[in-house]
PyMOL CGO cylinders between C-alpha atoms (Angstrom):
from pymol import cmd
from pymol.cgo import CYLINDER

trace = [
    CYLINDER, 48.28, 27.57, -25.88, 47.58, 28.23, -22.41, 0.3, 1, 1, 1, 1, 1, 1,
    CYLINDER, 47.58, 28.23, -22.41, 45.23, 25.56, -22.26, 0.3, 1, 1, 1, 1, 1, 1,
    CYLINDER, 45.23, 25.56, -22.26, 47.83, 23.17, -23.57, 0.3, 1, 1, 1, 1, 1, 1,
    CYLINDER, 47.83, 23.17, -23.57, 50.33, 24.20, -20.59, 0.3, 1, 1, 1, 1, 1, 1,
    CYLINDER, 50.33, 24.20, -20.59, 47.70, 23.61, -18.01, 0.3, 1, 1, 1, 1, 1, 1,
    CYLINDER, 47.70, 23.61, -18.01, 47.36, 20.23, -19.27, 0.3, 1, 1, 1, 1, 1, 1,
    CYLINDER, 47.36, 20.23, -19.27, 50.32, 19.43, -19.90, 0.3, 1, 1, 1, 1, 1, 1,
    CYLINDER, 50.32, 19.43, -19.90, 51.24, 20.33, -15.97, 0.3, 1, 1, 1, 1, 1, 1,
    CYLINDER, 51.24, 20.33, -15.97, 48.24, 18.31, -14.90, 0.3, 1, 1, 1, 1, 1, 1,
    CYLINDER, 48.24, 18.31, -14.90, 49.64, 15.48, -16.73, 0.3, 1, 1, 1, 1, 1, 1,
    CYLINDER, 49.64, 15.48, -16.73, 52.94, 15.66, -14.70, 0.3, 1, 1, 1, 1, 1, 1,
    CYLINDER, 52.94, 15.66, -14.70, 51.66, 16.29, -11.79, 0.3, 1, 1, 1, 1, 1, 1,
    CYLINDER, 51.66, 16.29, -11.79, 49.38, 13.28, -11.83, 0.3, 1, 1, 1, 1, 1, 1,
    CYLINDER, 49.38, 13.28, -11.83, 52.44, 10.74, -13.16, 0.3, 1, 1, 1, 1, 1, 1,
    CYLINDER, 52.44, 10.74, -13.16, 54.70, 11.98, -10.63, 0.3, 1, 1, 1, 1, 1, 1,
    CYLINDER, 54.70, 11.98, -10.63, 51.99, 11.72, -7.78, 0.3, 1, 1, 1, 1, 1, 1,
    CYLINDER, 51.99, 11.72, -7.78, 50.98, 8.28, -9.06, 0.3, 1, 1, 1, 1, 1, 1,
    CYLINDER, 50.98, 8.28, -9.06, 54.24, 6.94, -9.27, 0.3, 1, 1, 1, 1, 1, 1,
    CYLINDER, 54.24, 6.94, -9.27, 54.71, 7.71, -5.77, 0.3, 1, 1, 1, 1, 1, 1,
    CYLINDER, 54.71, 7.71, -5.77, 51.81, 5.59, -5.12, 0.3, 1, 1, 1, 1, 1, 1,
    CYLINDER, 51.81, 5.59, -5.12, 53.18, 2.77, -6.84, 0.3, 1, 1, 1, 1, 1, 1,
    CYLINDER, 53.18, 2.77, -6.84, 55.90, 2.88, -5.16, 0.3, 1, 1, 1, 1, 1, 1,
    CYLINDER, 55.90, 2.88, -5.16, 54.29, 2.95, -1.88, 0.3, 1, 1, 1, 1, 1, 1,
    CYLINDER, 54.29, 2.95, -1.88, 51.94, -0.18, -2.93, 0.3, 1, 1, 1, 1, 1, 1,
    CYLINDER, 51.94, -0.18, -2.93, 54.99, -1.90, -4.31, 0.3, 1, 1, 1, 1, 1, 1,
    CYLINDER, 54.99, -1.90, -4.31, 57.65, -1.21, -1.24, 0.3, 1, 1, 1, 1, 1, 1,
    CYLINDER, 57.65, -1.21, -1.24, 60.38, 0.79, -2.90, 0.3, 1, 1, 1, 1, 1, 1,
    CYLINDER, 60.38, 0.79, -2.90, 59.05, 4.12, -1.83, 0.3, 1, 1, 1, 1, 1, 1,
    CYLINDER, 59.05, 4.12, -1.83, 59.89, 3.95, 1.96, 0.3, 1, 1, 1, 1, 1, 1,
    CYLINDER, 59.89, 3.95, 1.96, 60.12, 7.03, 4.62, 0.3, 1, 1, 1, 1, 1, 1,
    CYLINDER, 60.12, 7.03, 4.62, 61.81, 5.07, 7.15, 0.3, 1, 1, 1, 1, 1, 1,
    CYLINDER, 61.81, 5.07, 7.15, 65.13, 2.73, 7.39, 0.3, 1, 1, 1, 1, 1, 1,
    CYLINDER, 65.13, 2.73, 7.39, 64.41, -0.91, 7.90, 0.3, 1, 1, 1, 1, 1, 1,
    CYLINDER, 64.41, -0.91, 7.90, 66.84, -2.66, 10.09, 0.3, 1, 1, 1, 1, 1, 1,
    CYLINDER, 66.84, -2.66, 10.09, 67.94, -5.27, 8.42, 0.3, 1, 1, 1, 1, 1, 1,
    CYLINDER, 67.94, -5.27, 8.42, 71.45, -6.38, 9.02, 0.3, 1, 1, 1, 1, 1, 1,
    CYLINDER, 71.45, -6.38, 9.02, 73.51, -7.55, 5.71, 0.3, 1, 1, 1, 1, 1, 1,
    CYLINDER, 73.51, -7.55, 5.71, 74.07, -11.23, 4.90, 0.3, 1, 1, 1, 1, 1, 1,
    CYLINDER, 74.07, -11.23, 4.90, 77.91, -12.94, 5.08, 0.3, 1, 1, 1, 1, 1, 1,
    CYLINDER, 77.91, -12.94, 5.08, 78.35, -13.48, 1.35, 0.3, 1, 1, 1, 1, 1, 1,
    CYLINDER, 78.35, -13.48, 1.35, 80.52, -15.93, 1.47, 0.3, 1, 1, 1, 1, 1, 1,
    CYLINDER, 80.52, -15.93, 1.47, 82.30, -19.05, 2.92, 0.3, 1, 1, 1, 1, 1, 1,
    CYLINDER, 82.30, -19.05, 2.92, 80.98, -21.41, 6.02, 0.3, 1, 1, 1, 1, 1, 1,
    CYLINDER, 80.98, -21.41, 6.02, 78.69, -18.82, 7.26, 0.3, 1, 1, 1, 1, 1, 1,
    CYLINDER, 78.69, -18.82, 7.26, 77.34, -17.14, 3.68, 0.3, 1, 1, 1, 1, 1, 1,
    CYLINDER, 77.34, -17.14, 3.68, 73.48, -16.76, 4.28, 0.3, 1, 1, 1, 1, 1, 1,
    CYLINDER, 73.48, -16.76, 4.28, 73.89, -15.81, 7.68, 0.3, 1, 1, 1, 1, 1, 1,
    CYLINDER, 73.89, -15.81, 7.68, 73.13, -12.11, 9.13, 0.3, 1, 1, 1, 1, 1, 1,
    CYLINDER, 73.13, -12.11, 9.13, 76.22, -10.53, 9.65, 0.3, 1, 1, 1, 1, 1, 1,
    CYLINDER, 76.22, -10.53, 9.65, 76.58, -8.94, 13.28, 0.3, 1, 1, 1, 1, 1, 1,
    CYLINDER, 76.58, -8.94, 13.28, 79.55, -6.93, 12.32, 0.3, 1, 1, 1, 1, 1, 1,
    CYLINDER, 79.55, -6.93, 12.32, 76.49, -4.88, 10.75, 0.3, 1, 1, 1, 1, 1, 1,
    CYLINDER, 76.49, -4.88, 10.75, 74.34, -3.86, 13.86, 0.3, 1, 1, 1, 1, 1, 1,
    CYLINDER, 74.34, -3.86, 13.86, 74.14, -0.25, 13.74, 0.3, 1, 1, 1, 1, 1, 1,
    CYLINDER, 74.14, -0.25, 13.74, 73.56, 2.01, 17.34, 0.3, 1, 1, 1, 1, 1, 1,
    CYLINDER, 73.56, 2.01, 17.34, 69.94, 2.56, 15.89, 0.3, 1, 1, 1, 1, 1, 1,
    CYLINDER, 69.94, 2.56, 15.89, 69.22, -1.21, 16.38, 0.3, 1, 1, 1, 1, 1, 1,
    CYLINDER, 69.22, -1.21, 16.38, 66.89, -2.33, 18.69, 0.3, 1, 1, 1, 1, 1, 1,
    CYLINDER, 66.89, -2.33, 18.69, 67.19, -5.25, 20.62, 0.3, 1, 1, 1, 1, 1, 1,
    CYLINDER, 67.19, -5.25, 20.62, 63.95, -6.58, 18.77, 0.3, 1, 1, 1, 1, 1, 1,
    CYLINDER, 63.95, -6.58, 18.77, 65.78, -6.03, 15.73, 0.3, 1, 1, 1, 1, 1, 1,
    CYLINDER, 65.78, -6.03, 15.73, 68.35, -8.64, 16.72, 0.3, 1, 1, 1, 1, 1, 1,
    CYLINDER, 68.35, -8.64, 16.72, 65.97, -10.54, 18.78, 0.3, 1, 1, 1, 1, 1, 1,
    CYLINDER, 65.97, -10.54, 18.78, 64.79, -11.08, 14.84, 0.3, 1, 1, 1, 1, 1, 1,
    CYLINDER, 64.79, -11.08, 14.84, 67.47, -11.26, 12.96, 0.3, 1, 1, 1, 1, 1, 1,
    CYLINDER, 67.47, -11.26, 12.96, 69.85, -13.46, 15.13, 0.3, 1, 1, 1, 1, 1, 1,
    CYLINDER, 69.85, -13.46, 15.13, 67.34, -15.62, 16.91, 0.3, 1, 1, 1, 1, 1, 1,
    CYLINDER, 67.34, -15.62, 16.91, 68.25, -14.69, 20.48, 0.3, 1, 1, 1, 1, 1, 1,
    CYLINDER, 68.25, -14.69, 20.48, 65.89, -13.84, 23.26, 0.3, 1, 1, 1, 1, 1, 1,
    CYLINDER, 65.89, -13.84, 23.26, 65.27, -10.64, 24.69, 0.3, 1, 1, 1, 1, 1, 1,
    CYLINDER, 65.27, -10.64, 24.69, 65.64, -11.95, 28.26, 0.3, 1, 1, 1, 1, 1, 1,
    CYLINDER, 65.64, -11.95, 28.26, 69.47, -12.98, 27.13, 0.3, 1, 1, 1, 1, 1, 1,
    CYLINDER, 69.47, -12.98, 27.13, 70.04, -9.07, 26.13, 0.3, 1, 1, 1, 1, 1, 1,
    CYLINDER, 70.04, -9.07, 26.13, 68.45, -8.06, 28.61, 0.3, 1, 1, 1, 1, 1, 1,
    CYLINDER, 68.45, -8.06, 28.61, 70.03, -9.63, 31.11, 0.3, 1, 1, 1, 1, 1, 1,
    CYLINDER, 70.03, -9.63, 31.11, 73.58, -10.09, 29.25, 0.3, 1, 1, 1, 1, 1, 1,
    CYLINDER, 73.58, -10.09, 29.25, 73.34, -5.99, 28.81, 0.3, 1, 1, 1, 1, 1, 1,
    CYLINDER, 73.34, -5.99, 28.81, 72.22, -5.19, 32.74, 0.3, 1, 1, 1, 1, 1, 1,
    CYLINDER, 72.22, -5.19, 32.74, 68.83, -3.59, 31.75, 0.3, 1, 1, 1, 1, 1, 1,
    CYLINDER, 68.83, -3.59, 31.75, 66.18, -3.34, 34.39, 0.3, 1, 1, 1, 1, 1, 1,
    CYLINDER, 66.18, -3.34, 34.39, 63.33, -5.47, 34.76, 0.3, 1, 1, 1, 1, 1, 1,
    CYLINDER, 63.33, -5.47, 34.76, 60.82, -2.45, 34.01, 0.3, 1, 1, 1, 1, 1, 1,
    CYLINDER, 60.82, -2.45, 34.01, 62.92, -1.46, 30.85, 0.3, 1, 1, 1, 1, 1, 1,
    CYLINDER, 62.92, -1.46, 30.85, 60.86, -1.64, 27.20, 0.3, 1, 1, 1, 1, 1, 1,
    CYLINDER, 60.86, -1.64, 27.20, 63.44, -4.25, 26.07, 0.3, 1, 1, 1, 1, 1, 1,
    CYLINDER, 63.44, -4.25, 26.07, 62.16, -4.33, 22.42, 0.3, 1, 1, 1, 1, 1, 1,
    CYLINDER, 62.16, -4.33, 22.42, 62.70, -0.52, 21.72, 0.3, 1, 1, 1, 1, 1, 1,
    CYLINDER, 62.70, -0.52, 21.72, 65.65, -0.53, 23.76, 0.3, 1, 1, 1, 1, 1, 1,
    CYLINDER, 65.65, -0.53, 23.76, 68.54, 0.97, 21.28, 0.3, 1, 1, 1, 1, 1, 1,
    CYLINDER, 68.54, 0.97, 21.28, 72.02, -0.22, 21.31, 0.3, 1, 1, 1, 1, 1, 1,
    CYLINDER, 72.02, -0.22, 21.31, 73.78, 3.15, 21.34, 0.3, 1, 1, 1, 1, 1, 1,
    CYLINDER, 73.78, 3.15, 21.34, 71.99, 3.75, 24.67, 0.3, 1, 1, 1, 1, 1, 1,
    CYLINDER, 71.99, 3.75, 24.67, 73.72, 1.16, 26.35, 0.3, 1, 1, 1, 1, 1, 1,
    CYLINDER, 73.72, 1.16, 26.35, 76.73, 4.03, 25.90, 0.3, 1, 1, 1, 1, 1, 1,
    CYLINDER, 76.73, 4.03, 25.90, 74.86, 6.41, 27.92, 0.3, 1, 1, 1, 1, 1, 1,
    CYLINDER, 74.86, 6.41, 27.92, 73.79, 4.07, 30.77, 0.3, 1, 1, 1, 1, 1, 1,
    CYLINDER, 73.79, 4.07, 30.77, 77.76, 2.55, 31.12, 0.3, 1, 1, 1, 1, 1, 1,
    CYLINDER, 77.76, 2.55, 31.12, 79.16, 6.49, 29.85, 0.3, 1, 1, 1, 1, 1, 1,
    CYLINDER, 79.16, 6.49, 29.85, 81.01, 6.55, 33.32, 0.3, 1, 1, 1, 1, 1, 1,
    CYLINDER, 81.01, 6.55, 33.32, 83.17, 3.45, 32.04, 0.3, 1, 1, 1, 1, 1, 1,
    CYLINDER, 83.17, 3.45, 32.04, 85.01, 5.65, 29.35, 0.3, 1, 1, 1, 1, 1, 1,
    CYLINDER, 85.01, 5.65, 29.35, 87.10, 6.99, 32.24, 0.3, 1, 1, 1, 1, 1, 1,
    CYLINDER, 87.10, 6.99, 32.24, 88.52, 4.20, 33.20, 0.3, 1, 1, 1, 1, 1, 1,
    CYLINDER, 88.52, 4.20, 33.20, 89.49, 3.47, 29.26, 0.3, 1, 1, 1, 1, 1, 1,
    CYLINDER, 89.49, 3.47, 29.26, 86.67, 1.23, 28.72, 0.3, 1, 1, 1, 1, 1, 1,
    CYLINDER, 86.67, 1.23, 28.72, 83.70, 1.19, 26.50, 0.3, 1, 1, 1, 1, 1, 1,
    CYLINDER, 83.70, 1.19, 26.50, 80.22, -0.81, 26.80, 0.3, 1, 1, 1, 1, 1, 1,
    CYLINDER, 80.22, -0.81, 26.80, 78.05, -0.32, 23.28, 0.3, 1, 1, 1, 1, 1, 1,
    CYLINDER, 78.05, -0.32, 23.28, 76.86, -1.10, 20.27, 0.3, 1, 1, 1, 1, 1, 1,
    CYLINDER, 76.86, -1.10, 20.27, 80.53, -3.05, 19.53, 0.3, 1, 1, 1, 1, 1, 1,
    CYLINDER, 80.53, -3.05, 19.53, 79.67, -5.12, 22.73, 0.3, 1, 1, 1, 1, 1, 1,
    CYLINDER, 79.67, -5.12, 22.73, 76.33, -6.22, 21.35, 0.3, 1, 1, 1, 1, 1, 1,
    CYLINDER, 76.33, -6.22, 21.35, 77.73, -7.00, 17.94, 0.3, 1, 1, 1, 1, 1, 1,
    CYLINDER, 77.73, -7.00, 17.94, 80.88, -9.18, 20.09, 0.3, 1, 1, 1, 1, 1, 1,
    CYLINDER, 80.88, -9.18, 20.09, 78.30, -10.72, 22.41, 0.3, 1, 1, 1, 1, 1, 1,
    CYLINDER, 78.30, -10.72, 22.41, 75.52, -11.05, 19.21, 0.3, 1, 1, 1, 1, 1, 1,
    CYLINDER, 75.52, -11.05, 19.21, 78.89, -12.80, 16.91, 0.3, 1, 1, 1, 1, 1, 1,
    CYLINDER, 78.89, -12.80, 16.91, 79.69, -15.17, 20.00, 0.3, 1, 1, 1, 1, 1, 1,
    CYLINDER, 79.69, -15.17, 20.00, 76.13, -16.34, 20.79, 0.3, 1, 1, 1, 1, 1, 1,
    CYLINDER, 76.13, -16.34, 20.79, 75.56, -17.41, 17.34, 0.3, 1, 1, 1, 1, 1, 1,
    CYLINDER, 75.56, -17.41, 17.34, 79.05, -18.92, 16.63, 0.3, 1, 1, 1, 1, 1, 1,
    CYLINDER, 79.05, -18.92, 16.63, 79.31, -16.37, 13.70, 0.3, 1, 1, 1, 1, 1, 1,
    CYLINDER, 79.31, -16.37, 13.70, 83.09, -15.11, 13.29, 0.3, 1, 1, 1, 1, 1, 1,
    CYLINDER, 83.09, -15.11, 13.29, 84.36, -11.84, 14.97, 0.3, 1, 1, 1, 1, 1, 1,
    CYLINDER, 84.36, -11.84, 14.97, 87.26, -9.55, 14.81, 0.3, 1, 1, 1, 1, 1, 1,
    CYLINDER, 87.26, -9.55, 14.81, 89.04, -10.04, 18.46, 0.3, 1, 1, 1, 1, 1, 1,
    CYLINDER, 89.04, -10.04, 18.46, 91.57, -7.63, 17.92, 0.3, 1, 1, 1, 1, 1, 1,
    CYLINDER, 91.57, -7.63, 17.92, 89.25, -5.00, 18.58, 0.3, 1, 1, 1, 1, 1, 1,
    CYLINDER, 89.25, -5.00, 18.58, 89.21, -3.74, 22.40, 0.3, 1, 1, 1, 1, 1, 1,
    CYLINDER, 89.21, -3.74, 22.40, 85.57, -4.44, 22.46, 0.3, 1, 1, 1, 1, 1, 1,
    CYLINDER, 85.57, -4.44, 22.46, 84.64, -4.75, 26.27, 0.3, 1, 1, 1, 1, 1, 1,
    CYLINDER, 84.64, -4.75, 26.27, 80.91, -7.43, 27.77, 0.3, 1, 1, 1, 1, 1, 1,
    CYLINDER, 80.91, -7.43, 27.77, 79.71, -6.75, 30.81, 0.3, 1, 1, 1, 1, 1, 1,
    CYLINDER, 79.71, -6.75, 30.81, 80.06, -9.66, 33.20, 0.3, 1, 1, 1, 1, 1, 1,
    CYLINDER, 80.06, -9.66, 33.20, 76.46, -10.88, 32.93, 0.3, 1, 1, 1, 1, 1, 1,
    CYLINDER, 76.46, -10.88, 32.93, 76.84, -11.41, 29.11, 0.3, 1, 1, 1, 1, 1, 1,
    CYLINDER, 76.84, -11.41, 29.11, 80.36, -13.41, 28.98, 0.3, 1, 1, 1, 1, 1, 1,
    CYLINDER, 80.36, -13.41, 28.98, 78.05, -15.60, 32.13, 0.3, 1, 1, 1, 1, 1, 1,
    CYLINDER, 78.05, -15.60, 32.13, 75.68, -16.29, 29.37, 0.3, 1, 1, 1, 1, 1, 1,
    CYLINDER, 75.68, -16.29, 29.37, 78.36, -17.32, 26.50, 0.3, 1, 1, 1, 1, 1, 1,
    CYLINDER, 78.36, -17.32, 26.50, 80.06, -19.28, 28.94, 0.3, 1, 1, 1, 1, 1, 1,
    CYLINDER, 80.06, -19.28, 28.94, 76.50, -21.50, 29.25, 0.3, 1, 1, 1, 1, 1, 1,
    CYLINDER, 76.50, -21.50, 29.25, 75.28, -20.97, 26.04, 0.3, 1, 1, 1, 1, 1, 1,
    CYLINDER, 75.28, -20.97, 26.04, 77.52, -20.78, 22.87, 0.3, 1, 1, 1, 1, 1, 1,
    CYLINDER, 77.52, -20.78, 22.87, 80.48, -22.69, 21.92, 0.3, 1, 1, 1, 1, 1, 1,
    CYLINDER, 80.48, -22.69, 21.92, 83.41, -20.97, 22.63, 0.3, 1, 1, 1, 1, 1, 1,
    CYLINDER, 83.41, -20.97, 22.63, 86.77, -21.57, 21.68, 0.3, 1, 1, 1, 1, 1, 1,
    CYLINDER, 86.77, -21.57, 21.68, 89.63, -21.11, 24.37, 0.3, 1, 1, 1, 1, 1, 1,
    CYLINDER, 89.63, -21.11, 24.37, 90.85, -18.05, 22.83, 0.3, 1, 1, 1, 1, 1, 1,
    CYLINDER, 90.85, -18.05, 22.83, 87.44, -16.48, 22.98, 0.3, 1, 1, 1, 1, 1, 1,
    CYLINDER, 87.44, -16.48, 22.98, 87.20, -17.54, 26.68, 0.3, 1, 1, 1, 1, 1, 1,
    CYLINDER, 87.20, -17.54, 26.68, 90.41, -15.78, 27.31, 0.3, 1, 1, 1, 1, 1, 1,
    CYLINDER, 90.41, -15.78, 27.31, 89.77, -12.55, 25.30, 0.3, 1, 1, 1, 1, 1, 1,
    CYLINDER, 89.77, -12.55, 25.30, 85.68, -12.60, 27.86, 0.3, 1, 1, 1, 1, 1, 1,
    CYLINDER, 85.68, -12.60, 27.86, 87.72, -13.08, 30.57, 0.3, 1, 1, 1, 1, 1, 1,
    CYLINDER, 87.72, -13.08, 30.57, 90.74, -10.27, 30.24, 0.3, 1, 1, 1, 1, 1, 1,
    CYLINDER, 90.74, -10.27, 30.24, 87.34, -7.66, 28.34, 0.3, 1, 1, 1, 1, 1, 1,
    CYLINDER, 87.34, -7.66, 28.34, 84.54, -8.08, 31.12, 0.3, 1, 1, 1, 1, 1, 1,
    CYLINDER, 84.54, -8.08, 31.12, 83.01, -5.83, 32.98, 0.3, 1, 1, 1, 1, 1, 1,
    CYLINDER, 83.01, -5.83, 32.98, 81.18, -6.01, 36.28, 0.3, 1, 1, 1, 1, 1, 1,
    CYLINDER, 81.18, -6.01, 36.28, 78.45, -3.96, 36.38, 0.3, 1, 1, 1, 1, 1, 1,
    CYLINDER, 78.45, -3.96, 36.38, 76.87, -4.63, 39.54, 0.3, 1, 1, 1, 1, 1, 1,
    CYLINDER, 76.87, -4.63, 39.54, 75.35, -2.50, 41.67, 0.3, 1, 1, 1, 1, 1, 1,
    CYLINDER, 75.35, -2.50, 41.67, 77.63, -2.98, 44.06, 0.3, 1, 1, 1, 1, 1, 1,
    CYLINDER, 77.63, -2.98, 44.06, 80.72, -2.35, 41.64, 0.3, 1, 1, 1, 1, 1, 1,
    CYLINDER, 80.72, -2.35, 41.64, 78.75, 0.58, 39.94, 0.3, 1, 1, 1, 1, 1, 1,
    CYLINDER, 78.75, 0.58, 39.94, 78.37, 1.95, 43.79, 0.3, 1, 1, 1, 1, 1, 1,
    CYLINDER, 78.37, 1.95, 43.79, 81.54, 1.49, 44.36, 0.3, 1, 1, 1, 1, 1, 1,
    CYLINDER, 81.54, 1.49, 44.36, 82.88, 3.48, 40.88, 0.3, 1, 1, 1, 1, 1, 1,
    CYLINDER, 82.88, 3.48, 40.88, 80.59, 6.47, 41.84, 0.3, 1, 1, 1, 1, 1, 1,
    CYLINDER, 80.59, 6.47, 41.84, 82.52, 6.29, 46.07, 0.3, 1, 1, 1, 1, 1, 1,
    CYLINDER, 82.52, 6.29, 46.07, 85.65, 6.50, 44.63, 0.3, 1, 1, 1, 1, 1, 1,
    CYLINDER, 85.65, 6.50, 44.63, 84.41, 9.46, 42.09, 0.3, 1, 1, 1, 1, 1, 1,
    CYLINDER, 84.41, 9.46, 42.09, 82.95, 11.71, 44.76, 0.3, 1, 1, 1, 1, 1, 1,
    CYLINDER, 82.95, 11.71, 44.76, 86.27, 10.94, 47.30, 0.3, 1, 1, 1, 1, 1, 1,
    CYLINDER, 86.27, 10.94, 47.30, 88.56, 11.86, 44.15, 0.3, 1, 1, 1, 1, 1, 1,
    CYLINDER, 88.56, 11.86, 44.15, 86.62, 15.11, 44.14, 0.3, 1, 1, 1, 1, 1, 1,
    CYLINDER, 86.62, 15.11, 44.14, 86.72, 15.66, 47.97, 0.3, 1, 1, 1, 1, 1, 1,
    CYLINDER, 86.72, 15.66, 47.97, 90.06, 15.20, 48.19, 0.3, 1, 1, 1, 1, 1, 1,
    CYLINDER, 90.06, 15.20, 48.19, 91.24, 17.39, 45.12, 0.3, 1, 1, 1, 1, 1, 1,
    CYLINDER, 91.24, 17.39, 45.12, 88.85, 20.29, 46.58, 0.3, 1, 1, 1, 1, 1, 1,
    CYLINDER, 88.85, 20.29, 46.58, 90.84, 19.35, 50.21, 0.3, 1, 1, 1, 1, 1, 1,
    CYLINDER, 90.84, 19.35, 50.21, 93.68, 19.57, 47.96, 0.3, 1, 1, 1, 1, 1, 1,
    CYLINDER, 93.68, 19.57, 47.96, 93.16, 23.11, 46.33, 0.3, 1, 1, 1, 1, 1, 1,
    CYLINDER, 93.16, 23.11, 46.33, 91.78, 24.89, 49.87, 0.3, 1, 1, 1, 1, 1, 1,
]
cmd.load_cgo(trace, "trace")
């Protein structure tokens, strides 16, 4: 009897470790997310990769990918350094390089990339949403995609400069709000 219940546990052991394999040879058994954006389903743009589905984990090769558009347009419609890894770049760390914005009531991050990704590629977008671009990207859909005047409207009243100078200039007026509230309390 014992016999039987050792084999019987070898048995299982070896389907459920095999099965694992197979899953592994045939792609269902996966230990990491692929990012993949969902498909529209339906009507003009059905087929398409739907931007509205770009997650903060993205990276920019990811949509590079997906949505056909070149790094050197996110980088440069996002602000990112010339020395920045592009590819691996994330979208929710665009948050914590323009985090000072959400002060003034304003917001770059992964909604901008999905706005600036839905734009680029003529794909339709929700512009009720307060969903801001920095100036360098609404440049690049100004040249590059076919916007309609009430998108041009909506870039031009949700753009952001983020220029050195105007990023300088943000931190000045920080540290003399400080100065002047310590003046203030002395």
């Amino acid at each position: 009897m014992k016999m039987k219940s050792i084999s019987i546990a070898i048995i299982i052991f070896l389907i459920v470790f095999s099965g694992i394999e197979l899953a592994k040879i045939t792609g269902y058994w996966r230990t990491e997310s692929l990012k993949i954006p969902i498909k529209i389903k339906t009507g003009e743009f059905a087929g398409e990769y739907n931007p509205e589905d770009i997650r903060g984990s993205y990276r920019f090769s990811d949509i590079a990918k997906y949505f056909e558009i070149p790094l050197e347009d996110l980088q440069k419609a996002f602000g990112l350094p010339a020395d920045e890894d592009v590819a691996n770049f994330q979208c929710k760390e665009l948050k914590e390089i323009y985090g000072y914005l959400e002060e003034e009531g304003k917001e770059i991050g992964t909604g901008s990339v999905r706005l600036f990704v839905a734009l680029y590629k003529g794909l339709p977008y929700d512009l009720s949403e307060d969903t801001c671009l920095p100036l360098p990207a609404v440049e690049i859909l100004k040249e590059r995609a076919n916007l309609s005047d009430e998108q041009i409207k909506y870039l031009e009243t949700h753009s952001i400069d983020i220029s050195e100078d105007s990023t300088t200039k943000t931190e000045l007026e920080k540290e003399e709000a400080t100065v002047e509230k310590e003046d203030s309390d002395v």
